[in-house]
GUTI-52415 format. One record per residue (C-alpha): residue in three letters; x, y, z. Coordinates in Angstrom, 2 decimals, m for minus. Example, Ala and Ser with C-alpha at 12.3 -4.5 7.8 and 13.67 -1.06 7.14 Angstrom:
2
@residuo->ALA	xx->12.30	yy->m4.50	zz->7.80
@residuo->SER	xx->13.67	yy->m1.06	zz->7.14
//
This chain:
94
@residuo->UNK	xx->0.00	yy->0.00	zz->0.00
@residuo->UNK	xx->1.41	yy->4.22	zz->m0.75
@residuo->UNK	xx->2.16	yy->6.28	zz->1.81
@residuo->UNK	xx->m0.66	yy->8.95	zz->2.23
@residuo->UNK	xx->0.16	yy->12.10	zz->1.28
@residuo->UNK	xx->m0.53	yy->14.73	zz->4.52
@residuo->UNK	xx->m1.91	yy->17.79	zz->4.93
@residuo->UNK	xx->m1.77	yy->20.66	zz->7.15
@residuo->UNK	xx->m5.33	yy->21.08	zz->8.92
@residuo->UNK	xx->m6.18	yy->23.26	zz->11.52
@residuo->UNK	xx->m6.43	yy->21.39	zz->15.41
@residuo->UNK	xx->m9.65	yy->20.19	zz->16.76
@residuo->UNK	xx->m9.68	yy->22.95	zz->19.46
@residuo->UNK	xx->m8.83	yy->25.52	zz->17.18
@residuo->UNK	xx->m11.52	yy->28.10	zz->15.66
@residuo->UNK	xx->m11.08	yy->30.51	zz->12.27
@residuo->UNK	xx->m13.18	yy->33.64	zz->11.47
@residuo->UNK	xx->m12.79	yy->35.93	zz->8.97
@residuo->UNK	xx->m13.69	yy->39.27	zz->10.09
@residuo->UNK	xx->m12.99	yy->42.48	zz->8.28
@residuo->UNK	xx->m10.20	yy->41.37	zz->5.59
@residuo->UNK	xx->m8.61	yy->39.26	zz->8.93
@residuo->UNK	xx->m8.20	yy->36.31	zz->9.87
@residuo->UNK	xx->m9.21	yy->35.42	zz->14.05
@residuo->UNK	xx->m7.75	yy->32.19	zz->15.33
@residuo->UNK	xx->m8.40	yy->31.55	zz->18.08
@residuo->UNK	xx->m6.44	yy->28.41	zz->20.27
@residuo->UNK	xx->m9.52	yy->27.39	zz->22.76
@residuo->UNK	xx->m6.97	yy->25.35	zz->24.57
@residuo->UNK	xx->m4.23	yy->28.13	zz->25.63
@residuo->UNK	xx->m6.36	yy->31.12	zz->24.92
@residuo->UNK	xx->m4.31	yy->32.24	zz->22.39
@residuo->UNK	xx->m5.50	yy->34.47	zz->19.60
@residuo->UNK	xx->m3.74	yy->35.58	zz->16.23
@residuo->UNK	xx->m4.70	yy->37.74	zz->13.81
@residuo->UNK	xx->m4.05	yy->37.27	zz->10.10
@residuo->UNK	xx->m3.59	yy->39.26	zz->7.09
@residuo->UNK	xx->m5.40	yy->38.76	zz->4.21
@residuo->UNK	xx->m2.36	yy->35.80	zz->2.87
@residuo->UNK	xx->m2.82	yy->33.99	zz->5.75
@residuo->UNK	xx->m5.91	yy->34.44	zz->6.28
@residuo->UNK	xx->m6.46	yy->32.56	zz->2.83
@residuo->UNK	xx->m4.01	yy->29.85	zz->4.00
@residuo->UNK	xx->m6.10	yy->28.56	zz->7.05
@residuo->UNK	xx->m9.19	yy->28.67	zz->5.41
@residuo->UNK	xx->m7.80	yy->26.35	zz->2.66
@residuo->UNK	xx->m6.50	yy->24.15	zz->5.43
@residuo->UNK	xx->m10.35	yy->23.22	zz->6.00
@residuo->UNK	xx->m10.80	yy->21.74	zz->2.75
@residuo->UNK	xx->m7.93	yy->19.05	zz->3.74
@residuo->UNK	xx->m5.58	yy->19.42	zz->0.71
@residuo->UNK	xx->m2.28	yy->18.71	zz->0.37
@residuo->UNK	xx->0.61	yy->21.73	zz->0.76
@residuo->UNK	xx->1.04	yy->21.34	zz->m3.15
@residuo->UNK	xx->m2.60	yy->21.72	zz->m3.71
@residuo->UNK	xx->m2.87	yy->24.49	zz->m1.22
@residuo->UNK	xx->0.12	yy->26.22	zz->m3.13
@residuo->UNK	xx->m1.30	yy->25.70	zz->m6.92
@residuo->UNK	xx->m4.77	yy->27.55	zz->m5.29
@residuo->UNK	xx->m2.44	yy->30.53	zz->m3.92
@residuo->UNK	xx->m0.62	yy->30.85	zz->m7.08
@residuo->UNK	xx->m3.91	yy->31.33	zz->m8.98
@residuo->UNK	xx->m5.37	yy->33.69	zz->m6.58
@residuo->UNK	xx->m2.27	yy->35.97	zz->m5.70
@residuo->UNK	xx->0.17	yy->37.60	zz->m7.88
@residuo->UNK	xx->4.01	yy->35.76	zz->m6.06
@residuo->UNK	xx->6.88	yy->34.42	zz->m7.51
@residuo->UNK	xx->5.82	yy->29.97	zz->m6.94
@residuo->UNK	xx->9.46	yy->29.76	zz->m5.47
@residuo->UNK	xx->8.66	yy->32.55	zz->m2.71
@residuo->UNK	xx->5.15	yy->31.89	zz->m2.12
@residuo->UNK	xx->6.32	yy->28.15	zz->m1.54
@residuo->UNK	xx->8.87	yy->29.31	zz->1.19
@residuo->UNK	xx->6.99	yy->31.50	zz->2.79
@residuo->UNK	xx->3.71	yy->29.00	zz->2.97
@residuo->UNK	xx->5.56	yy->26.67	zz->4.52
@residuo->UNK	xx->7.42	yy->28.89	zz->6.90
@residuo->UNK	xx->4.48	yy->30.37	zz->7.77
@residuo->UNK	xx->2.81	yy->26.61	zz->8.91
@residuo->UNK	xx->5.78	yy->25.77	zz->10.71
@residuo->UNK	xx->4.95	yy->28.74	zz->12.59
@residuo->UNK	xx->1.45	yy->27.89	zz->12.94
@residuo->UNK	xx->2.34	yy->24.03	zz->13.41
@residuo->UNK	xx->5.08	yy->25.58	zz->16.46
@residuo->UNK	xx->1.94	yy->27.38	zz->17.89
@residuo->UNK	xx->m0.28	yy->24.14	zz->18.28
@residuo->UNK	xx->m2.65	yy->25.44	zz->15.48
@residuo->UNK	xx->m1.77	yy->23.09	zz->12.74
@residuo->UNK	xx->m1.14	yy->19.02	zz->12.95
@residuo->UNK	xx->m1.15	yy->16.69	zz->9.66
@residuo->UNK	xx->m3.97	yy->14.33	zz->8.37
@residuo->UNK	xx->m3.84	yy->11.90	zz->5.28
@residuo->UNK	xx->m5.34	yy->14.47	zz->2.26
@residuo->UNK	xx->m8.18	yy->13.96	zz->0.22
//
């Protein structure tokens, strides 16, 4: 049998609003809340739809105007971050 292919998703006791342009996430567990521009805002919400980092890249590169090389890095910089934070853990993609 393949290895699954993983993708980012957002933690079970983790909530995502968009409010104004922003992203709100809150962690329910720690309290912690983070607010997002617009980019990363985008990035969590396409973490719902459980797709794969290179799936979630080939969306961002139709919807924003970045060089695929530097919107790679800073994707997956930015869910290291988020993974760091106990927002993000991995789950086989659809």
């Amino acid at each position: 049998m393949a290895d699954s292919v993983l993708a980012p998703r957002l933690r079970p006791d983790v909530r995502f609003r968009q409010v104004a342009g922003e992203g709100i996430v809150l962690c329910q567990k720690s309290g912690e809340v983070l607010v997002l521009n617009e980019v990363g805002a985008r990035v969590v919400a396409l973490l719902g739809e459980g797709l794969s980092l290179p799936a979630i890249l080939a969306r961002l590169e139709d919807e924003f105007d970045a060089e695929p090389g530097r919107l790679a890095a800073d994707v997956s910089g930015f869910l290291e971050e988020l993974r760091t934070a106990g927002v993000v853990e991995e789950e086989p993609a659809k």
